[in-house]
N, C-alpha and C positions, 0 to 999 in steps of 0.2 A: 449887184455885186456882193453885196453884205449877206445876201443868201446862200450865194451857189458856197463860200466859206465853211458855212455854216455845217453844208451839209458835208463838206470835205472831210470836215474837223470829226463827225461822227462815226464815217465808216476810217479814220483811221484809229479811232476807239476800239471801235470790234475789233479793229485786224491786231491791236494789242491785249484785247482779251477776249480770246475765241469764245471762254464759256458765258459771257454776255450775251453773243450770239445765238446761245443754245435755246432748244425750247426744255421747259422743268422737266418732261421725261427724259430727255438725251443728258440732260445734267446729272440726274440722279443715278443713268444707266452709266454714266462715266464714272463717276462717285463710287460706286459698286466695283468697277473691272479694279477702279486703285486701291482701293481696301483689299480687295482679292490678293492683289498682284503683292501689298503690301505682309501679309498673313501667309502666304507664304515663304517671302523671303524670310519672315520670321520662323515658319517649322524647319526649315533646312537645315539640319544638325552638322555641325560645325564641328572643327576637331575637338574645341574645349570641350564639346557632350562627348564625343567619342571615347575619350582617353581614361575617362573609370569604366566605362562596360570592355575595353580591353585591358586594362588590367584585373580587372574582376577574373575573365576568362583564362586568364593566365596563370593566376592564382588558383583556379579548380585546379586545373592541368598538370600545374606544376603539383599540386596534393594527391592527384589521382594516383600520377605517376609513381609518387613516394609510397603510397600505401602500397600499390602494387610491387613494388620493390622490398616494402620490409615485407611483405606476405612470404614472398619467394625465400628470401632469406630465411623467415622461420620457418617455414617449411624445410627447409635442406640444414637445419640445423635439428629438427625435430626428426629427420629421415638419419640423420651422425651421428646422433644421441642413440637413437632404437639400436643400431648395429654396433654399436661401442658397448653398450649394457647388455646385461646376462639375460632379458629378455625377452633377444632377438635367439637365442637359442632354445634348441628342443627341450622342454622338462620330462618328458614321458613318450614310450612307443609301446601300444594296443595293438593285438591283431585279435582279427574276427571272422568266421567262415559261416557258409550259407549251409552249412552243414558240416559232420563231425569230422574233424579236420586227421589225416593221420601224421602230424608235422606237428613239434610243438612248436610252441611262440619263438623259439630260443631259434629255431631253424629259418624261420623265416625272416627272422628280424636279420639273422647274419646273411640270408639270400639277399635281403635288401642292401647292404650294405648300411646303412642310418645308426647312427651313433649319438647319441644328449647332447654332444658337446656341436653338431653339427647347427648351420641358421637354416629357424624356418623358411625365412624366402629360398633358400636355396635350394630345401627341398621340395619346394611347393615351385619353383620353375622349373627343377627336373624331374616331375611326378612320372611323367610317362616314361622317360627313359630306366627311372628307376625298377615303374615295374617292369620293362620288357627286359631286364636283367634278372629280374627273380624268376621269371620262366626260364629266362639261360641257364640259369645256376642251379636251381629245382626243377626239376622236370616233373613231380607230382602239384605243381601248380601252372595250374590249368590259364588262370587270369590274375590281374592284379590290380587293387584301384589306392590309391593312396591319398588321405586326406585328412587336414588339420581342425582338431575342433579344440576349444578354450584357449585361440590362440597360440597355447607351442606345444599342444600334444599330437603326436605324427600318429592316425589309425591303419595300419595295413588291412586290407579287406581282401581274402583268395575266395578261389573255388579252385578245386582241388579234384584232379582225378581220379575215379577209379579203381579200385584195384580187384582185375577178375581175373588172376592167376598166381603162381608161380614157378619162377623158374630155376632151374635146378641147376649148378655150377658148383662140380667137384662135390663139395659135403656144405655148400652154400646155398640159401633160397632165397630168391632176387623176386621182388612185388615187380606184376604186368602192371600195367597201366591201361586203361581203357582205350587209350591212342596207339596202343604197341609199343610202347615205349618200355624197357624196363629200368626201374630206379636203383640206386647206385648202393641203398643200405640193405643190410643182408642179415638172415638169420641161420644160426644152425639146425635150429629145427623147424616147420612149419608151426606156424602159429595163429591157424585161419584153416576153413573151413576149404577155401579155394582148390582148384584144381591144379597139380601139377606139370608145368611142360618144362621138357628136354630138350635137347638139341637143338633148337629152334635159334634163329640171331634176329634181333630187332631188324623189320625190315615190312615187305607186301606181304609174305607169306605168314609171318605172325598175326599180324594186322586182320588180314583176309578168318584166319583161325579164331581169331577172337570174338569179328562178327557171326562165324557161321556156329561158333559155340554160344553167342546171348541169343541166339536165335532157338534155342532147345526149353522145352518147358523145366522145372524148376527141379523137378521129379530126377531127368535124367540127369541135368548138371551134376547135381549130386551123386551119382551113383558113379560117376567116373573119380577115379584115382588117380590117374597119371597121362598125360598125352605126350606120346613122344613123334618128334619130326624123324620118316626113314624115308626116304625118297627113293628111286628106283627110275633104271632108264625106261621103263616101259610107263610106270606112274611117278613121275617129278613131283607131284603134292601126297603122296602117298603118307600114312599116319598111321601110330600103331597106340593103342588105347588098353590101358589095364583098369578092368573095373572093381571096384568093392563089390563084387558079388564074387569075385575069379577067374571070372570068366575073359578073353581078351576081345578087340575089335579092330581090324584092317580097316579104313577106311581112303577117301579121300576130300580132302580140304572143299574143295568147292562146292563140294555134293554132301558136304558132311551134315548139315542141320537137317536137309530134306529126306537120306536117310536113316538118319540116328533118331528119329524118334519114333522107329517100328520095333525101334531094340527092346522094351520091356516084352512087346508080347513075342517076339523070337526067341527070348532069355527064357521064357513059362513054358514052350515048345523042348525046351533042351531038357532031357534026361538028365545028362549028365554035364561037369564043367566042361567046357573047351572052348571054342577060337566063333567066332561071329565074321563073316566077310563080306564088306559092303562096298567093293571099291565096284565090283560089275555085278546085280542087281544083289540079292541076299539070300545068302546062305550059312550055315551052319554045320560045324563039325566035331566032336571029341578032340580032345588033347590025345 
């Protein structure tokens, strides 16, 4: 009886401490998982770790912001400044042409309308509209480009048309334009080598007259004097030509380059001065 006790008393040992039961491996494999288990409860970061890395972060944000805020500020007080002070206005307006211009500066600067007292951004936002008002207002400029160098000096830049005629109004001589166009200032006397046209009114038929006269070698340009528009119901482009030599020329407008330049040796065939007719093939007659 004293034995079977005995051995009661031991396994109720074990059943109160299981790890007596264990073999050293399973002991030490248990020892391990609660160290484990332990080592982590400890990395777990808790609110108390929490609460400086979000105030940290709040602290940039809330600087980010500020910076970001005075920037804006001075900048829009640096952009109230520029336009309150003298400058944000024009000191100087340059014009410049791609060649000899017949416009002084004085003309073009008022085609532009731009004045010193004017801001440069303003004229630098309405650059294109500006220049499409110097062509409206100048018809001998051809194009316009407008642009600011050292900061408030306004450059006008033209190119400028042509001038292969003139035309004749009352005791007045009005410059062609190489568009047909004629311009608006006037001379009492010619003052240019160019050839004179009459009757004519800005339109096709001037236009038409202009190409079929740059179309003549250099030779005969020159020898003519005067072209005047007479039109006829049998010939509606009909033209009547007075040359520096004396001699006249009937022509017509759309035929005119093709045969006006048989006129020098027709003119060395003529005896005497008179009248040259090349409206239907060519001939020749005395006055």
């Amino acid at each position: 009886m004293a034995k079977k006790k005995l051995k009661r008393s031991k396994k109720a040992t074990s059943a109160e401490n299981p790890a007596s039961a264990l073999t050293p491996w399973e002991a030490y494999q248990q020892q391990q998982q609660q160290s484990q288990k332990k080592q982590k409860a400890r990395s777990k970061p808790t609110i108390e770790h929490k609460l400086p890395r979000l105030r940290e972060l709040r602290h940039k944000h809330l600087v980010r912001r500020l910076a970001l805020l005075l920037t804006v500020l001075v900048m829009i007080l640096v952009v109230a400044g520029y336009f309150v002070s003298p400058l944000s206005q024009i000191n100087l307006i340059s014009v410049s042409s791609n060649q000899q211009s017949p416009l002084s500066e004085q003309t073009v600067i008022d085609a532009s309308g731009i004045q010193t007292k004017d801001s440069v951004v303003d004229v630098l936002l309405h650059r294109h509209s500006i220049a499409k008002k110097m062509t409206t207002r100048e018809p001998k400029i051809k194009s316009a480009t407008i642009s600011i160098r050292h900061l408030r000096n306004v450059e006008l830049k033209i190119k400028t048309y042509k001038t292969v005629g003139l035309m004749v109004r009352g005791s007045r001589y009005y410059p062609i334009l190489e568009n047909g166009m004629i311009a608006k200032d006037s001379t009492a006397q010619p003052t240019s080598n160019h050839s004179v046209y009459s009757h004519f009114k800005s339109g096709k038929k001037l236009q038409l007259m202009i190409k079929q006269y740059n179309k003549l070698p250099a030779t005969v340009r020159n020898s003519i004097s005067e072209i005047r528009f007479t039109p006829t119901k049998l010939n509606p482009e009909r033209i009547h030509l007075y040359m520096n030599d004396g001699n006249q020329v009937y022509a017509t407008i759309s035929t005119f380059a093709k045969k006006m330049q048989y006129y020098p040796s027709i003119a060395k065939e003529m005896q005497k001065k008179g009248t040259v007719n090349l409206e239907v093939g060519a001939y020749s007659y005395p006055f």
